[in-house]
VMD Tcl script that draws the C-alpha trace (Angstrom):
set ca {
  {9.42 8.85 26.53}
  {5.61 8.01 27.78}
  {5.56 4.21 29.32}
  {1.61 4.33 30.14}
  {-0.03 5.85 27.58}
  {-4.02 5.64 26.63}
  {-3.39 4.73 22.78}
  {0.21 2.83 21.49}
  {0.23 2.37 17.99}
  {3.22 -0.27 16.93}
  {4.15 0.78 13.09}
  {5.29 4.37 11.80}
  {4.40 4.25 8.28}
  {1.74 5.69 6.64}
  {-1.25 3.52 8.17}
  {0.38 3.86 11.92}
  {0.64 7.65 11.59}
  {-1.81 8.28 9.78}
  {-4.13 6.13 12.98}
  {-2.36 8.06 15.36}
  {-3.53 11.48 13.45}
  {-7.27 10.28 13.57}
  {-6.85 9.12 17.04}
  {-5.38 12.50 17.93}
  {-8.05 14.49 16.35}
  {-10.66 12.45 18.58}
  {-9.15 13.58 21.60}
  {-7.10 10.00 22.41}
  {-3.25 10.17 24.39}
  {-0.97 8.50 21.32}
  {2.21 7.15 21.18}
  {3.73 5.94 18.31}
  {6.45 3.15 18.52}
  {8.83 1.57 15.27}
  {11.95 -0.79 15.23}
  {12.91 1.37 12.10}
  {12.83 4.94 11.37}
  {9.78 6.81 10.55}
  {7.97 6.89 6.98}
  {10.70 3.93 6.66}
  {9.59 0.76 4.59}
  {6.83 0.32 2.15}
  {6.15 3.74 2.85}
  {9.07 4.81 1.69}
  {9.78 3.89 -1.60}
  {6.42 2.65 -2.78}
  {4.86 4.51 -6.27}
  {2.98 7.02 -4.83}
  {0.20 6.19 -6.20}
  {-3.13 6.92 -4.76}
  {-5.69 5.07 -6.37}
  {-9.44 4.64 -5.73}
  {-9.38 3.25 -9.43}
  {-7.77 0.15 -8.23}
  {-10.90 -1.31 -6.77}
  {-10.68 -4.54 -8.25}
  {-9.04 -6.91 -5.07}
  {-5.80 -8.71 -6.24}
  {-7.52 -11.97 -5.79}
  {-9.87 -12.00 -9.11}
  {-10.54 -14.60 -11.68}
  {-7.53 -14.99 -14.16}
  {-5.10 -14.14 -11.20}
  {-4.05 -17.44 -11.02}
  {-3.85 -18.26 -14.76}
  {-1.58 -15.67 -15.16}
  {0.21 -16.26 -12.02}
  {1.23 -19.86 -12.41}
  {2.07 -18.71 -15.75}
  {5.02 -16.24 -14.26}
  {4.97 -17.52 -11.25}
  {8.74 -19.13 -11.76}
  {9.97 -17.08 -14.46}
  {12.32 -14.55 -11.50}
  {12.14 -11.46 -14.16}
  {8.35 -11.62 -14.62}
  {5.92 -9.16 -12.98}
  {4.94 -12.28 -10.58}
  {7.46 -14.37 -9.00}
  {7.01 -16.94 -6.14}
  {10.53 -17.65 -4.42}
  {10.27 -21.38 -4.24}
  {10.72 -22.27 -0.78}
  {9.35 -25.40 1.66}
  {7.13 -22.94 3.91}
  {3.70 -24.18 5.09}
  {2.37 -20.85 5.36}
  {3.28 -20.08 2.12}
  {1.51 -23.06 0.94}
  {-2.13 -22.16 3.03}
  {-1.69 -18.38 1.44}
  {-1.58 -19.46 -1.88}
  {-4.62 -22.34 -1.73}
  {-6.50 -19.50 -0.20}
  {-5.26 -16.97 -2.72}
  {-7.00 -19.87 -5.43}
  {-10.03 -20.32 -3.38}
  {-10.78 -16.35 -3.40}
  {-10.22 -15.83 -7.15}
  {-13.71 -16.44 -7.71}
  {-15.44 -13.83 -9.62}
  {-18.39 -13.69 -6.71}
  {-15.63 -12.31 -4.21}
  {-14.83 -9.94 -6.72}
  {-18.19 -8.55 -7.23}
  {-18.32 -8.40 -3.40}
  {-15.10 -6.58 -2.50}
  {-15.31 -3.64 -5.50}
  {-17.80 -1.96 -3.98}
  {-15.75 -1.52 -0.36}
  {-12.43 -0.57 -2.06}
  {-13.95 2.11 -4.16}
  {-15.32 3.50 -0.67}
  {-12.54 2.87 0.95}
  {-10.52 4.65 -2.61}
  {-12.19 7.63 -2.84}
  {-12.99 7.97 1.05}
  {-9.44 8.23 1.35}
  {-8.57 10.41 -1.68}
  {-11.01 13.02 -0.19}
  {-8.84 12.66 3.23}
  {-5.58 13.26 1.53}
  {-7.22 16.56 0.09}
  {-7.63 17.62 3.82}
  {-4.10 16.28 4.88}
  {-2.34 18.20 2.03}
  {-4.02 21.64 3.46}
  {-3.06 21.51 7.00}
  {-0.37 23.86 8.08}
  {3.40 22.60 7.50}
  {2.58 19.33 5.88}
  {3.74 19.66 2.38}
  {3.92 15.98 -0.10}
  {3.88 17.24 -3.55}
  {0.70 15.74 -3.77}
  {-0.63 16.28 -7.44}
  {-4.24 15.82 -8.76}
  {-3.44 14.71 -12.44}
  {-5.04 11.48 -12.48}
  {-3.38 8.37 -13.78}
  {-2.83 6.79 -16.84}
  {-2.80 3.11 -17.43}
  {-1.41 2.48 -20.84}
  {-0.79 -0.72 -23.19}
  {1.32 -2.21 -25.95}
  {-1.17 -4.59 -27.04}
  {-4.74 -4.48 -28.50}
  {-6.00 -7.43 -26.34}
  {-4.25 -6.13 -23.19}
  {-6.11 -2.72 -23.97}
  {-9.35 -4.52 -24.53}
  {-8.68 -6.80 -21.36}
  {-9.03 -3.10 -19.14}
  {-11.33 -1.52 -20.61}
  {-13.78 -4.72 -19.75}
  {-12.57 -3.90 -15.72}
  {-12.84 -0.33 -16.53}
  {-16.70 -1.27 -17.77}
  {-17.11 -2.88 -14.41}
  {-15.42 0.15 -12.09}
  {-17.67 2.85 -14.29}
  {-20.99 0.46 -12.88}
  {-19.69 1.31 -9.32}
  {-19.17 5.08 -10.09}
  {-15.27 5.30 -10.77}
  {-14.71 6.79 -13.99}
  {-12.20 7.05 -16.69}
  {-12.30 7.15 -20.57}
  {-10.39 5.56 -23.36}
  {-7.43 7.46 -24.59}
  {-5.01 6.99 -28.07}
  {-1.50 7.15 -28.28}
  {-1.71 11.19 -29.16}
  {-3.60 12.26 -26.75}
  {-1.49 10.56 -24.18}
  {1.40 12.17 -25.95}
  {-0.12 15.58 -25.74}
  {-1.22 15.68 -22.39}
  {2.35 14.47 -21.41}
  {3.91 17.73 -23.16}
  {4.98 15.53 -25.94}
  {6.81 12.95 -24.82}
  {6.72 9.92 -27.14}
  {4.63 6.93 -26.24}
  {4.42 3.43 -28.08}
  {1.63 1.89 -26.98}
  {-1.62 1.28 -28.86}
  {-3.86 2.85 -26.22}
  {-4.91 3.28 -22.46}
  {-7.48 4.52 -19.79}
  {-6.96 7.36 -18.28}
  {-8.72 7.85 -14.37}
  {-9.30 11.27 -13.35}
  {-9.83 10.82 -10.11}
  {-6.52 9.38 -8.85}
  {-3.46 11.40 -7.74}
  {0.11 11.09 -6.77}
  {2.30 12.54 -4.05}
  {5.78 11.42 -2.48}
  {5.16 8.74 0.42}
  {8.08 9.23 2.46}
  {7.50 13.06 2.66}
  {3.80 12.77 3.52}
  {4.54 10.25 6.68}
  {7.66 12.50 8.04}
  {5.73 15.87 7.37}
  {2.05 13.97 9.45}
  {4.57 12.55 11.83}
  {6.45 16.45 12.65}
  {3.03 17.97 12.66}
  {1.57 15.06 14.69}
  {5.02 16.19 17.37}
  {3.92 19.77 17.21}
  {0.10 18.42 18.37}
  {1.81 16.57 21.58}
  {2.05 12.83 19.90}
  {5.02 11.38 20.83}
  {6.66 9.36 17.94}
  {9.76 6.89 18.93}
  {11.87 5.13 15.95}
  {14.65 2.58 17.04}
  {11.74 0.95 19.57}
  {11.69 -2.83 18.74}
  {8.64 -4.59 20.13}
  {10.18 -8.02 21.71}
  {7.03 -9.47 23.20}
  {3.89 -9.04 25.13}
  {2.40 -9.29 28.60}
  {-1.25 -10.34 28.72}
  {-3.91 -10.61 31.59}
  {-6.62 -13.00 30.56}
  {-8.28 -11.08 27.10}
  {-6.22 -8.11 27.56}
  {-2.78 -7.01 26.75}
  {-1.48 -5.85 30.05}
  {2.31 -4.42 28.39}
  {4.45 -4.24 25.15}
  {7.81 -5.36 26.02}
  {10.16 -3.48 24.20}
  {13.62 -3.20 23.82}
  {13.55 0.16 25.49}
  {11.51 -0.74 28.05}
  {7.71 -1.43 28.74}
  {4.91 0.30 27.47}
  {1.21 -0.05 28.99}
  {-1.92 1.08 26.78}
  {-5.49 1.00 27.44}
  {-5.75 0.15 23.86}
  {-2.85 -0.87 21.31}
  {-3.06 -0.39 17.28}
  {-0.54 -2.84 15.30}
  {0.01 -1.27 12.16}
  {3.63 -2.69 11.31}
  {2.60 -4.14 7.65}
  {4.24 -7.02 6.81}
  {6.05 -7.57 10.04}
  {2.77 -7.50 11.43}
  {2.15 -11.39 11.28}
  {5.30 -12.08 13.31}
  {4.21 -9.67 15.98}
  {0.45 -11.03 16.09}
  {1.85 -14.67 16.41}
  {3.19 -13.53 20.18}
  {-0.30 -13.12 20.79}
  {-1.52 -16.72 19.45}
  {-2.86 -14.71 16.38}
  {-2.00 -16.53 13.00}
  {-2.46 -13.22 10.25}
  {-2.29 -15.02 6.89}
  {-0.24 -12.02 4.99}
  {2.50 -12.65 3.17}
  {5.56 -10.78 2.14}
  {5.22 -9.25 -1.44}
  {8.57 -7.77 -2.06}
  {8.36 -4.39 -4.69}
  {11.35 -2.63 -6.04}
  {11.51 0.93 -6.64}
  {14.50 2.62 -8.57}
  {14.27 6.20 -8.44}
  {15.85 8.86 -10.78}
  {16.79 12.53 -10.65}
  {14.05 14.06 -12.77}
  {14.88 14.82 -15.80}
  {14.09 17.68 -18.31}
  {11.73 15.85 -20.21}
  {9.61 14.46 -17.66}
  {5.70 12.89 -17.44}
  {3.64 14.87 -15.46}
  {0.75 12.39 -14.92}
  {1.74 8.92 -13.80}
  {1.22 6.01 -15.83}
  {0.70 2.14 -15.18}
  {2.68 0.36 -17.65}
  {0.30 -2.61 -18.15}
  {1.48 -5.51 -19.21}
  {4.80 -4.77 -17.43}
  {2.85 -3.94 -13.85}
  {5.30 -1.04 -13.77}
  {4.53 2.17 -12.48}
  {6.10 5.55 -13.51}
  {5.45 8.55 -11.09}
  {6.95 12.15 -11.14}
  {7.67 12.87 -7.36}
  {8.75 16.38 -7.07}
  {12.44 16.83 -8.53}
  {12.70 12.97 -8.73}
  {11.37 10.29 -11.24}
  {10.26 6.52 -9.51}
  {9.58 3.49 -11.50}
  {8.11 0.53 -9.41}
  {7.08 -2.37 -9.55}
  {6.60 -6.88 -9.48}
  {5.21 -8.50 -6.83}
  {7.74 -11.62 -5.23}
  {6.64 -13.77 -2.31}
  {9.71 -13.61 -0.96}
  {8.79 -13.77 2.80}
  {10.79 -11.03 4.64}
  {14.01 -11.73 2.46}
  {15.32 -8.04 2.04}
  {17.85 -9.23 -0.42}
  {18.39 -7.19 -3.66}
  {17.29 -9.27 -6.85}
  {19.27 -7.44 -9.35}
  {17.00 -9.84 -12.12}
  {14.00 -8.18 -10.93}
  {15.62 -4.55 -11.04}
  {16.22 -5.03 -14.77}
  {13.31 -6.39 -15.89}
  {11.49 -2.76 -14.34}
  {14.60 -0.96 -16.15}
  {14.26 -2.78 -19.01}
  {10.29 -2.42 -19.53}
  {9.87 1.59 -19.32}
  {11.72 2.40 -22.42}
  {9.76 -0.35 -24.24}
  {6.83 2.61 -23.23}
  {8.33 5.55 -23.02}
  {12.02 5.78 -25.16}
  {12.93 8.70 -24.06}
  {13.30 7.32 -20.03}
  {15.34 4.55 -21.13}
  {17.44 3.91 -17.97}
  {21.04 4.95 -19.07}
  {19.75 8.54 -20.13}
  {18.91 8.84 -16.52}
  {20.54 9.73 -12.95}
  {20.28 7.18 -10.85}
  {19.53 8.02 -7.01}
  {18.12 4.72 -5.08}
  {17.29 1.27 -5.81}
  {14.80 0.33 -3.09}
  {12.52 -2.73 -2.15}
  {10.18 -4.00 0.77}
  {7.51 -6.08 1.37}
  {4.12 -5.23 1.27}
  {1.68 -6.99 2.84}
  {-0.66 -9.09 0.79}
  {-3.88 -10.72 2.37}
  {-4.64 -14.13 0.26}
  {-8.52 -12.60 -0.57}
  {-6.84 -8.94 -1.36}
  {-8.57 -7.25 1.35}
  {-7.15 -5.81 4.67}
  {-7.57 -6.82 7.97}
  {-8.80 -4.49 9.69}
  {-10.77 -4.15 13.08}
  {-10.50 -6.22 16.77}
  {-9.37 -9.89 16.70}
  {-11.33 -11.95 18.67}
  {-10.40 -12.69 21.83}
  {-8.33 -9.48 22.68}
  {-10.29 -6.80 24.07}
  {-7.41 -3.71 24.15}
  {-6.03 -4.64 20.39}
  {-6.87 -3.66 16.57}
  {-5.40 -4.83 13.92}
  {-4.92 -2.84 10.53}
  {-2.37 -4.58 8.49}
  {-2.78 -6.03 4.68}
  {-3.28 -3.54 2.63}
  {-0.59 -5.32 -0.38}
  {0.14 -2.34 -3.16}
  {-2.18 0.29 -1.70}
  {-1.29 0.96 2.06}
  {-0.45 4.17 0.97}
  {-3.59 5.50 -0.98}
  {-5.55 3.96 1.85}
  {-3.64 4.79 4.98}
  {-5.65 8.52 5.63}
  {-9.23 6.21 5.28}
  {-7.72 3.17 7.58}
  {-6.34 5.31 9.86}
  {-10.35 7.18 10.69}
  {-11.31 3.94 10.95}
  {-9.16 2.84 13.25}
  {-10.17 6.17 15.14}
  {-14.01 4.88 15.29}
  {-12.61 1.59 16.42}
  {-10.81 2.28 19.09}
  {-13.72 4.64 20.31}
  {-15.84 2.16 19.72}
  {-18.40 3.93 17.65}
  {-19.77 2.86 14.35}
  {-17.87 2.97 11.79}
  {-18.04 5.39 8.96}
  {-17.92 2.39 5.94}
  {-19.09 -0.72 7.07}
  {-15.47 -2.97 7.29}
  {-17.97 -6.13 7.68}
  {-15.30 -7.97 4.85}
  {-12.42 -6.96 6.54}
  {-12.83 -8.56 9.78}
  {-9.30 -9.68 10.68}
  {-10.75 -13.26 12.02}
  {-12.12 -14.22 8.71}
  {-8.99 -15.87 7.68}
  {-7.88 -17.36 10.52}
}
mol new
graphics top color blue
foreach p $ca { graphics top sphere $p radius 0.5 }
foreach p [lrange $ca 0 end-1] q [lrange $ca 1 end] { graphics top cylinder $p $q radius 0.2 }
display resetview
């Protein structure tokens, strides 16, 4: 195991090896460090989803409404585990303040770079040599039980087409039919043919093994306990296999990020937004295109000889617990869909959940803190580290080399909340 290295990035899932293959390709030394095991937490059991259609930040006008409106219900799509936590408190007055419509308008334009920058990446990922993720080009379907619900997308879907991401409108047949029949009551969806699906655990292991084969060491079971700084620079990682010396350091550990950062006098407003995944052996009758369950915020996604629902969001902190309410309420809302995946019919493999990172504006943080020269920060990324982790990870590649970047980040400068 390397203990001075030129580049340590701290967090193996998909943003922290998908840095260290950017970094590689540039030329840079790279070591990757996790307290877990590779391709291990939100990268694990997320939805698979990748998704330059979901341009639209979380923090939008109506969030709220509908938040404080589920926000204590524990089986609806949006739960906040009450809890006396300050931070808590400052993320969600922030989450308010950013639900304006002008930040909106503002961030669309940067996700759907940052969306289809990375969807093009993943095309060049999934055709190097040994790194197989059944990842599929079918597009996505976003579907709905309701005509207002329908009508309520199609008015974002207005707004995405004016910033060049496309879908159409799509009946309850033609879903059907381009699902090889399987039976659908809904009264209509959008359909984005530009999005794609893969299996997220498989593509970090298979980037990690080829990342090995390239001369990138990768260490699970490496728990970072604190830091050693000299004046603006971070002289050491202490870890709990020893210390580590960088000439530049990458923390990329999602939500456990903000725990990290706070060792350094860095105060990362992200909260953890605890998913659940429950995965099935696929079964005979299966979807082949993945579909967003609308009203539920439920996600249904084929992954190879396996079937994953996923979904709700919970501030939760980082509880790991296992809600069981939560569980059934995702179990309970596919078959409302889709009859023919109604839960008992089906083989269960895994119930999963973790905690993605969620920023209070929606955005990332991404780029050098100020005040630490030898540090950047790429954490935040909520529901789509994932389908962004190929784009974050060239970025962080430019950053570290200190060229310009490739999209201008200016709105996810990781010092705008602080």
């Amino acid at each position: 195991m390397k203990r001075n290295i030129e580049v340590l990035v701290i967090g193996a899932g998909a943003v922290g090896i998908s840095a260290a293959h950017y970094l590689r390709q540039k030329g840079f030394e790279v070591s990757v460090i996790d307290s877990g095991q590779v391709g291990a937490g939100c990268s694990y059991g997320n939805a698979g989803l990748i998704v330059p259609s979901l341009s639209v930040p979380l923090a939008a006008p109506g969030v709220v409404g509908q938040a404080l409106r589920w926000m204590f219900e524990p089986e609806s799509p949006f739960y906040i585990r009450p809890r006396a936590n300050l931070d808590l408190l400052s993320w969600l007055w922030r989450f308010w303040s950013a639900s304006t419509e002008t930040h909106k308008r503002r961030a669309m334009p940067l996700l759907r770079d940052l969306g289809v920058a990375s969807r093009r990446l993943f095309d060049e990922l999934a055709d190097l040599e040994g790194v197989e993720f059944a990842f599929e080009r079918r597009g996505r379907f976003s579907v709905y039980r309701t005509e207002a619900a329908l009508a309520h997308s199609v008015a974002d879907a207005e707004l995405l087409r004016e910033i060049g991401i496309e879908s159409r409108v799509v009946g309850p047949a033609e879903v059907r039919d381009l699902q090889h029949g399987i039976e659908v009551r809904i009264h209509g969806g959008l359909f984005y043919p530009d999005d794609a699906h893969l299996e997220p655990a498989r593509f970090v292991r298979a980037l990690a093994r080829y990342l090995e084969a390239s001369g990138v060491e990768v260490c699970p079971g490496v728990e970072v306990l604190d830091f050693t700084t000299e004046g603006n620079r971070i002289a050491a990682v202490r870890t709990t296999r020893g210390d580590f010396t960088a000439r530049q350091i990458v923390l990329a550990a999602g939500s456990w990020s903000a725990p990290l950062a706070r060792r350094l006098g860095l105060r990362l407003p992200i909260q953890g937004g605890k998913g659940y995944s429950i995965t099935f052996r696929r079964p005979e009758r299966c979807p082949l295109i993945p579909m967003s369950l609308g009203e539920a915020r439920v996600s249904v996604t084929p992954m190879g000889d396996t079937l994953r629902f996923a979904g709700t969001l919970e501030l939760a902190g980082l509880d790991s617990t296992i809600d069981p309410r939560r569980v059934q309420a995702i179990l309970r809302a596919v078959p409302t869909y889709v009859p023919e995946l109604a839960p008992e019919k089906l083989d269960l493999l895994e119930i999963w959940r973790g905690p993605r990172p969620c920023t209070p504006d929606g955005l990332p943080l991404l780029g050098r803190p100020r005040g630490w020269d030898n540090l950047v920060l790429a954490a935040g990324h909520a529901m789509i580290g994932v389908s962004l982790a190929p784009v974050t990870g060239k970025l962080v590649a430019e950053i570290v080399g200190r060229e310009r970047t490739s999209i201008d980040i200016g709105l996810l400068d990781p010092d705008r909340l602080a």
